[in-house]
N, C-alpha and C positions, 0 to 999 in steps of 0.2 A: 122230918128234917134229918139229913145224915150231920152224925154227929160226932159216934163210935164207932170204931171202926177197926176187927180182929180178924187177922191174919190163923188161922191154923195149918201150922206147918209139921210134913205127916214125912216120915222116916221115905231117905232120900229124895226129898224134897228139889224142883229143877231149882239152882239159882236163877236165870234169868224170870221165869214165872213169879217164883217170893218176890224177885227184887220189883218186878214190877207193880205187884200191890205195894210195895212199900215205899215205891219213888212217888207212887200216883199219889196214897193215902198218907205215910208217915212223914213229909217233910211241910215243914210251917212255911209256907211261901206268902206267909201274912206282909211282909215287906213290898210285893209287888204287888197286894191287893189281893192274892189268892187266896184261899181257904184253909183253915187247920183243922185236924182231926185228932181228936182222942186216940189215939193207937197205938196198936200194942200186938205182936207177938208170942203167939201160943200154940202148945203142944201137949199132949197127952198126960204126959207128966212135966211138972213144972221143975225147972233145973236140969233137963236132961239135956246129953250130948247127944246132937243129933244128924246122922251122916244124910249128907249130901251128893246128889249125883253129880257135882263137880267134882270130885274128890275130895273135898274138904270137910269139917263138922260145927255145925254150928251150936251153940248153948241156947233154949227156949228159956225165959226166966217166968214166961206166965204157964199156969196148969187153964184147962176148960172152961174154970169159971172168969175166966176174961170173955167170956163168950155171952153172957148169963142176959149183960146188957147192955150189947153193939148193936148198932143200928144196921150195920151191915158183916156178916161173915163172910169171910174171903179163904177159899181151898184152892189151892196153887197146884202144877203139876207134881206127883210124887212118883214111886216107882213102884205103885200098883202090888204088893206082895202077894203070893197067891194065900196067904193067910186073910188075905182082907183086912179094910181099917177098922181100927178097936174099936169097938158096942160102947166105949164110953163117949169114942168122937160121934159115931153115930146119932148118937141122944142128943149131941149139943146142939147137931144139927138141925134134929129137928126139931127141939124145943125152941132153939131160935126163931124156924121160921113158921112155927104156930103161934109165938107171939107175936108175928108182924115184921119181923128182922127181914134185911135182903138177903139172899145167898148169890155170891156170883163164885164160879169156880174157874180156873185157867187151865184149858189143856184136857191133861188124864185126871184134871180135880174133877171132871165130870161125875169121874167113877164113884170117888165118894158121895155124890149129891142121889147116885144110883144106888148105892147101898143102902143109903138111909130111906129110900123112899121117894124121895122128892122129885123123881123124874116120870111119877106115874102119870101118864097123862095129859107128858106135858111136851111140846116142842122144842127141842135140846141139840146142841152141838158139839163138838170138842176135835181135836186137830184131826186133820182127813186119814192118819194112818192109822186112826183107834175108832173110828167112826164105825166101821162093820164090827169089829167089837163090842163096842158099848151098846149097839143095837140088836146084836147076840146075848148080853148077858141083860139087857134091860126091855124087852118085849115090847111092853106098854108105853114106851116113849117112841116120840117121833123123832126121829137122828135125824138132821139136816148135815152129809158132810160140804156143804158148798157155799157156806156162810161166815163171815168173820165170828157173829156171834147171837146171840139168840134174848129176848124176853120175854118171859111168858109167866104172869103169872109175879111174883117178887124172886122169884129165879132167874139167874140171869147167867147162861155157859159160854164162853167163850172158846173160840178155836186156839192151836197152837202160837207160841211164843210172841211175834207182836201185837196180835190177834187180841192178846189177853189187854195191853194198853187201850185198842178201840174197845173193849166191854166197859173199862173201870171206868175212863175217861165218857162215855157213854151215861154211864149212872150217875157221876160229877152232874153231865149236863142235864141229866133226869129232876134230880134232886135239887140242885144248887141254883141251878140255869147256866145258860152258855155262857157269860162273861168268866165263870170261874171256871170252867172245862176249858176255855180258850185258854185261859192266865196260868194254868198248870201245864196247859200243852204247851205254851211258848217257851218257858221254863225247861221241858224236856225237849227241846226242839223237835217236836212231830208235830203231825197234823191234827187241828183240834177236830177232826170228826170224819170218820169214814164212816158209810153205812155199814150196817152189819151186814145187810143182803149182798154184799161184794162176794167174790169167789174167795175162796181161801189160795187158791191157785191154778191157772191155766195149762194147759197141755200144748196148746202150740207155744214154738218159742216165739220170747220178745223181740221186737227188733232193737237194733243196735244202741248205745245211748246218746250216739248224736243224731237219733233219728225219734229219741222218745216225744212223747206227749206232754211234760214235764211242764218244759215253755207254754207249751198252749192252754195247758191248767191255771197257771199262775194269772195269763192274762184274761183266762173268762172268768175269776176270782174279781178282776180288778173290772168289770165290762157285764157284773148282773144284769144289770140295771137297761142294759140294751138289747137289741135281740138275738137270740147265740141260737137259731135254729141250724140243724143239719149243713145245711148250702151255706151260712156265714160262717160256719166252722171249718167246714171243708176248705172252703176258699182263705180262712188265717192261716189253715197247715198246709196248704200248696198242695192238696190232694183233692182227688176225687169224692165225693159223695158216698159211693159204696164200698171203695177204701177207706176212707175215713173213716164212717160207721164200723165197719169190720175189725180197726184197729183200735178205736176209743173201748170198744167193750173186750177187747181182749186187754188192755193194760189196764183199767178201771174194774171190770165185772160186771158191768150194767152202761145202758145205754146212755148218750148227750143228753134227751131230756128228761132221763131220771134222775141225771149226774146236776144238772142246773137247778132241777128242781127243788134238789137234797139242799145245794149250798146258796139256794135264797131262801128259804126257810129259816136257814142257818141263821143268814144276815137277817133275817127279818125279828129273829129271837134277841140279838145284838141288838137292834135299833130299841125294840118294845122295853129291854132293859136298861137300857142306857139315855134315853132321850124320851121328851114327851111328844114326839107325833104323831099326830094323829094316823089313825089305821090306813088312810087313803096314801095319804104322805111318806106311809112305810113301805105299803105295797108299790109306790110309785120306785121309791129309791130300791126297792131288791129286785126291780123284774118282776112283778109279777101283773103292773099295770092298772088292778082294780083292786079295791077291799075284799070285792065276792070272791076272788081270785086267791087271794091272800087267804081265807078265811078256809077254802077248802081244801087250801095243799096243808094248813094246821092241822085242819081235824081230820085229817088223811092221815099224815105223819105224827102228829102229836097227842092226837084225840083229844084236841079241845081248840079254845078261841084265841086268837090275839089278844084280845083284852084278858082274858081269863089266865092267857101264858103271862099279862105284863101285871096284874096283880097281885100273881106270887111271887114274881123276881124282879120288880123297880125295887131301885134303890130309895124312889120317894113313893108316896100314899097318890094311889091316881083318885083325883076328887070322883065324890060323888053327889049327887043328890036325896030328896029323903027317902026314896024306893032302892035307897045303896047302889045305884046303876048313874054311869052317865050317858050323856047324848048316843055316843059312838056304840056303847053296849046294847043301850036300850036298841037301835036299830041290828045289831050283829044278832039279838035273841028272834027281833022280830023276818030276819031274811031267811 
């Protein structure tokens, strides 16, 4: 369970990447039902001033052993010295996450997660302009630059600047489940969930913004539950078929039915956690029409079951019987 949750912030440090861990992780939004965190802010030496690539400096009050026992380590973008980060951050990190701790980093925190080791091996990202870098100085890792954000592993890198909100908010929903990744995103007015496999950015340009897609998102938000293939979308945005298609994945990064697919999952995570319907009854309300339906866009996207996603995040105890399973399980294990 996330529980604690330590920021390590490294000499010149970006304000927007820190603030981002700390708007996601550090603010008690327990008033709107949200979730709280143990958190805390730290730095190599505890009390030290510490400059910023905003121009300004901020004071760290915790040293590394704020690190010792967070559930999650958070490296923010920093400003890379050609000296490299100190053998003593190095060590937190990775004693952190040989104990089990998450590491998510934002940005150029990549580099640190590279220095310590932790990118051997492993599928990693970070903002598209340091991408052939980090895969110049890190061999063994797989650079993805064309991705919000990455996880693999209890590693978790994000791309540049708001890139780094879809990771943290990501891991909320990982850990918490969606009802609390949503109740934090509403709070920051963003979107509680973009995929990570989105583009970080497109090369043609966007069309105009009274020509966006904006509108048409909102309303297959609100229209899951119905059928939003290709031809019914087309025909909402007054376009063509093969315009359409060609525009939804340059303002999105990924196609209509992988875009629908992502946010009934979504809703379908919302229903399992907030309500008791049955599996059929949920997959009826998000669109996906059948349980077996339902059951394989889970273990597609979430590698596991409805029922198994609504056992760890109902708010009440889903009954069981004396083999611990009910009806609905019992047939989800046996299809």
């Amino acid at each position: 369970m996330l529980r604690t949750v330590t920021v390590v912030a490294l000499p010149h440090a970006a304000p927007f990447e820190l603030g981002t861990a700390c708007e996601v992780f550090g603010i008690d939004r327990s008033d709107t039902g949200g979730p709280t965190f143990d958190f805390r802010v730290c730095g190599p030496v505890a009390g030290a001033v510490m400059p910023t690539k905003g121009g300004f400096s901020i004071v760290v009050e915790h040293g590394l052993e704020a690190t010792l026992d967070a559930d999650l380590v958070v490296v923010p973008a920093y400003g890379m010295p050609a000296a490299g980060v100190p053998a003593e951050v190095l060590m937190a990190l990775r004693d952190a996450h040989a104990r089990g701790a998450w590491i998510l980093s934002i940005c150029s925190g990549a580099f640190a997660l590279g220095e310590a080791g932790l990118l051997e091996g492993r599928r990693c990202t970070t903002h598209w302009m340091h991408a052939a870098e980090l895969a110049a100085r890190f061999p063994a890792a797989t650079v993805d630059p064309d991705v919000l954000f990455v996880e693999d592993g209890r590693v978790i890198t994000g791309a540049g600047t708001a890139a780094g909100i879809d990771a943290c908010l990501h891991l909320v929903r990982r850990e918490l489940g969606a009802a609390a990744a949503t109740s934090v995103a509403r709070r920051m007015v963003v979107p509680p969930q973009r995929d990570g496999g989105q583009a970080q950015y497109v090369d043609t340009p966007l069309p105009s913004v009274a020509d966006t897609l904006a509108p048409l998102l909102t309303w297959m938000l609100e229209h899951l539950d119905e059928e939003l293939g290709v031809p019914v979308l087309a025909a909402q945005a007054l376009m063509s078929e093969r315009t359409f298609a060609r525009r939804f994945r340059a303002e999105t990064g990924v196609t209509p039915a992988a875009w629908v697919a992502r946010q009934r999952v979504g809703r379908a995570q919302e229903l399992l956690e907030r309500t008791d319907a049955p599996v059929d009854e949920v997959a009826r309300r998000c669109g996906f029409g059948s349980a077996a339906l339902l059951r394989h866009h889970f273990a597609r996207t979430l590698g596991t079951t409805p029922l198994a996603y609504r056992r760890r995040f109902t708010r009440t105890p889903v009954a069981g019987s004396a083999d611990g399973l009910d009806d609905e399980e019992r047939a989800e294990r046996a299809s």
